[in-house]
N, C-alpha and C positions, 0 to 999 in steps of 0.2 A: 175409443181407445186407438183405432186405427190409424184417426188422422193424427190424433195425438203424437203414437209412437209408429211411424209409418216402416220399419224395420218390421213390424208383426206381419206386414202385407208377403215379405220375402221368407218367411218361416226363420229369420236369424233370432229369434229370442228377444226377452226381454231382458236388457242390460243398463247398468248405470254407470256412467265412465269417472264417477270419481270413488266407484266401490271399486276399482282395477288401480288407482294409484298407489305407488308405493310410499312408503314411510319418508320424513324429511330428512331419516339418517342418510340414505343413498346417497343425497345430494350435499353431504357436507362437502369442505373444500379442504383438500390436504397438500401437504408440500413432501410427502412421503418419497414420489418419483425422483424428486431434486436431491433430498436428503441419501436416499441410498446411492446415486451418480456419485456423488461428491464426498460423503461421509468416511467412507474406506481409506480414503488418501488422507485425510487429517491421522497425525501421529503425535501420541506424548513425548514430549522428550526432557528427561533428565541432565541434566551436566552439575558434573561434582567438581567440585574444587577443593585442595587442602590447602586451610589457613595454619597459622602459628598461634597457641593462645600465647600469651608472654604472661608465666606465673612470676612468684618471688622470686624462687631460685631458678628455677628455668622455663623454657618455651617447650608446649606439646604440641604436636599436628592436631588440627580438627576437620573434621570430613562435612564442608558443606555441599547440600543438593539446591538446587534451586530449577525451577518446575515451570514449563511452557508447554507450546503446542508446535506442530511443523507441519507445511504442506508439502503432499510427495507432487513433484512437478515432471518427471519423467520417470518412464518404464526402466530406465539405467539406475534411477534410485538418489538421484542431485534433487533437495531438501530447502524448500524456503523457509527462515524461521527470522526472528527479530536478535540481531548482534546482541543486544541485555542481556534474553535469554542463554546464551552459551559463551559470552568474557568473560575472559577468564577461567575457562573451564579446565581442568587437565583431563578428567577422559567426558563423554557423554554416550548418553544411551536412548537409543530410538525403541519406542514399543508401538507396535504397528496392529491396526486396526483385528486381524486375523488372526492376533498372539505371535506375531514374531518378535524377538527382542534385538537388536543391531545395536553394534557399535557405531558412531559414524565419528567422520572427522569434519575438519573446517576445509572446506577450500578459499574461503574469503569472505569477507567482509565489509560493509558500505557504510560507516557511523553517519554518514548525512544523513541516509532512511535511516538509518537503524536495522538493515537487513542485516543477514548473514548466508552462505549459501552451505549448506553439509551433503555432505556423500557416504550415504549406505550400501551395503552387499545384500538383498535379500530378493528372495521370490515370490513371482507374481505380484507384483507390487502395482498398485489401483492410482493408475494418473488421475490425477483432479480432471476434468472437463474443463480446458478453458476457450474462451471465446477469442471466433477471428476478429472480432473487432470492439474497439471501447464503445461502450454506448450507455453508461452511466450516467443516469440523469437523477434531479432532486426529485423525489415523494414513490420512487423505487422500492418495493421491498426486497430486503435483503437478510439472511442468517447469519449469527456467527458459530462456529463450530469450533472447539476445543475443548479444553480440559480445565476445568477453574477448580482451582484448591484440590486437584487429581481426586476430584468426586468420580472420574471417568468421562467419555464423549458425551459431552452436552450439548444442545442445539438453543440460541436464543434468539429471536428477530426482530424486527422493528423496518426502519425507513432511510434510505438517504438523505441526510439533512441539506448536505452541502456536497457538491461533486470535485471529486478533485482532480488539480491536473498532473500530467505525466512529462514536463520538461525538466533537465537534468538540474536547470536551474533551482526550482522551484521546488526543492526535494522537503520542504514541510508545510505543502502544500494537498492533506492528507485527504480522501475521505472523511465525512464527519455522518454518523451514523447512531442514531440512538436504539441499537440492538445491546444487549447490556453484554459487557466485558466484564471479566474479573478477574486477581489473578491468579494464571496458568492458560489464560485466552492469549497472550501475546505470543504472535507468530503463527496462528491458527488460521484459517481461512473465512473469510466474507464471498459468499455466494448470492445468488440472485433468484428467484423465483422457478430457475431452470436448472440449478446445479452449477452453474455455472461460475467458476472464481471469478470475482470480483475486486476481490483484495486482498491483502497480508492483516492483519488485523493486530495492533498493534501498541495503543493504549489509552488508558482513560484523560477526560481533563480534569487538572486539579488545582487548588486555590488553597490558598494561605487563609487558617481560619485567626481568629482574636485570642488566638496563644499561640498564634507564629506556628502551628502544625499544618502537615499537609492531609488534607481532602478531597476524594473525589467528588464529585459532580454529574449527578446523577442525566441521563441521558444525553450525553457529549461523548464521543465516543468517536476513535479513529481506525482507518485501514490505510495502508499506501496500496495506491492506486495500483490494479495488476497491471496495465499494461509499463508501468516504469519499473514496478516488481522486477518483470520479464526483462526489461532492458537492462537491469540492474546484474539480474541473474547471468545474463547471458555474456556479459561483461567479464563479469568473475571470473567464470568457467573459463571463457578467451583468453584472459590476459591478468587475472590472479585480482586486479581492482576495478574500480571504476576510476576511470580518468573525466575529469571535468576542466574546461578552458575559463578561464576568466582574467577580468581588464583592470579591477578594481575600482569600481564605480557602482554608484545608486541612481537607479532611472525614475522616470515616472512619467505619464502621460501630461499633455498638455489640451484640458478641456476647449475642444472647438478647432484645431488646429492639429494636423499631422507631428510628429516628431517624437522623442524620447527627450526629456530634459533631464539635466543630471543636476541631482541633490547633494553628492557627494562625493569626494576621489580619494582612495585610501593613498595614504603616504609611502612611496618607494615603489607605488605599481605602476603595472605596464601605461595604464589610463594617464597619472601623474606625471612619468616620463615622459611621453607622447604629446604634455601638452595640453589634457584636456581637463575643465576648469570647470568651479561647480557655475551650475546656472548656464551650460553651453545646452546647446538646443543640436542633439544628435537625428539630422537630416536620412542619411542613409549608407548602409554599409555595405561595399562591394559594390554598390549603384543599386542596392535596393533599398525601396523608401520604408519608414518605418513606422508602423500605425500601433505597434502593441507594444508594450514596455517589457511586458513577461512573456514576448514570443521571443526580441532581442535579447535577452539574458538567456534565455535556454537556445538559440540560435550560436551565443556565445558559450553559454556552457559546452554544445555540444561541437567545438570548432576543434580541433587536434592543437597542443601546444605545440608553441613553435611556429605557427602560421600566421602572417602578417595580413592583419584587416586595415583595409581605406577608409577612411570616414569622414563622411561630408557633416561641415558642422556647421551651425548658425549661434555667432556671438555680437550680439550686440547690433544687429541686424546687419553684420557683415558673415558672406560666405567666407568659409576656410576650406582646407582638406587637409588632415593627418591619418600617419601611417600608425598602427599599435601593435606591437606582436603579444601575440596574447597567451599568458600563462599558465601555469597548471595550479587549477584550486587546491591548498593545502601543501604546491610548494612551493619553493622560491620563486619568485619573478625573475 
């Protein structure tokens, strides 16, 4: 017995080390720590609007609601939510995690994402956790938090399917996540494993079935990217919109070879002024060369209008140079 159990030589007893294990509950895995970071700042929000019904003899008011989620994004109380959710709203109402109810208003709006940005008065209000930096990648998991069919705060997860990007251009260029939405989820938050926002969350895909209705589609599922969220947001709050520059043209890479080649030039824009033609091979802008099609367009989205770009072009295997002043998306050229 001794050599056997050589702990008897020292008087410590006879022990078995798998009779001292505990149970395999201990070791489950929870996302509890993330969920309570982050869950406080997800808010339902109502926004009511009054329609006209149009009877025989006359028109009534009718009191519609229509039902989303919001993330609180600062300790001052400025609100990310999805623009659907609150157009057209005449008043809206935030209900916040702790039982407080707020009015809030609009301070602006972005119909390219679909954001909107609102402002409440209340206290102690629970910022979301967001990260210093994008690091979003595919097979991530992530939560969505809202309010689907005002059952109350619900939590659903899943994975990032596809990562999306944050250039100004490329504004539906979403998240794609199959954590499941429904609605009263639009506008609510995508988090990460860590509590962490990750996204605005903001609606399902959907398809036309064999009686011409619409469908969703079950684990497609979209967020705009926080970190363009944020750029969006911050935008608003600045300067009431988001301003975006554009030439009016369609680019596209050229397999094996540097360049932006243009597919397309819209008629009366700055691009078509200037000169540039489809099938021209855009070399470089300002003297910088250009290897990404979708870095140039958010390079150009994010240019101030009214500011003249140089652009080295290749047509027909002749160099050129033109000048393009470049406009504001959505207004005149």
């Amino acid at each position: 017995m001794l050599f056997l159990v050589p702990n008897l030589r020292n008087g410590e007893g006879f022990t078995l080390p798998w009779l001292g294990e505990q149970s395999g509950t201990a070791m489950r895995k929870t996302y509890r720590d993330a969920i309570s970071r982050s869950a406080p700042a997800v808010v339902n929000i109502y926004s009511v609007s009054i329609e006209n019904d149009v009877g025989v003899y006359r028109s009534r008011p009718r009191e519609r609601t229509s039902l989303g989620s919001g993330v609180i994004m600062t300790e001052s109380g400025y609100i990310l939510t999805c623009n659907h959710v609150v157009q057209n709203a005449d008043s809206i109402v935030v209900a916040v995690q702790d039982g407080q109810i707020l009015e809030a208003q609009i301070v602006g709006t972005d119909q390219y994402t679909d954001l909107a940005v609102l402002k409440v008065k209340g206290e102690n209000l629970h910022q979301i956790p967001q990260p210093e930096r994008h690091d979003v990648e595919v097979g991530d998991m992530v939560m969505a938090i809202g309010n689907p069919f005002d059952l109350g705060q619900t939590v659903t997860h899943g994975m990032v399917s596809r990562a999306g990007r944050n250039g100004l251009s490329n504004f539906v260029d979403f998240i794609q996540t199959d954590a499941v939405l429904n609605q009263g989820n639009s506008g609510g938050a995508l988090v990460d494993s860590n509590g962490n926002l990750v996204g605005i969350t903001n609606a399902n895909f959907q398809v036309r079935d064999s009686r011409n209705g619409v469908r969703n589609v079950d684990g497609i599922n979209f967020a705009v990217p926080y970190e363009l969220a944020r750029r969006v947001m911050d935008e608003i709050i600045t300067s009431g919109k988001v301003v975006r520059g554009q030439l009016g043209f369609i680019g596209g890479e050229i397999r094996g070879r540097p360049g932006v080649i243009v597919t397309a030039v819209a008629k009366q824009s700055p691009a078509e002024e200037a000169g540039l033609r489809p099938n021209d091979i855009i070399m470089a802008i300002n003297g910088v060369a250009l290897e990404s099609a979708s870095k140039t367009l958010d390079m150009i989205a994010e240019t101030k209008p009214g500011t003249t770009l140089d652009l080295e072009i290749s047509r027909n295997g002749e160099r050129l140079d033109i000048s393009v002043t470049v406009a504001e998306l959505g207004g005149s050229s």
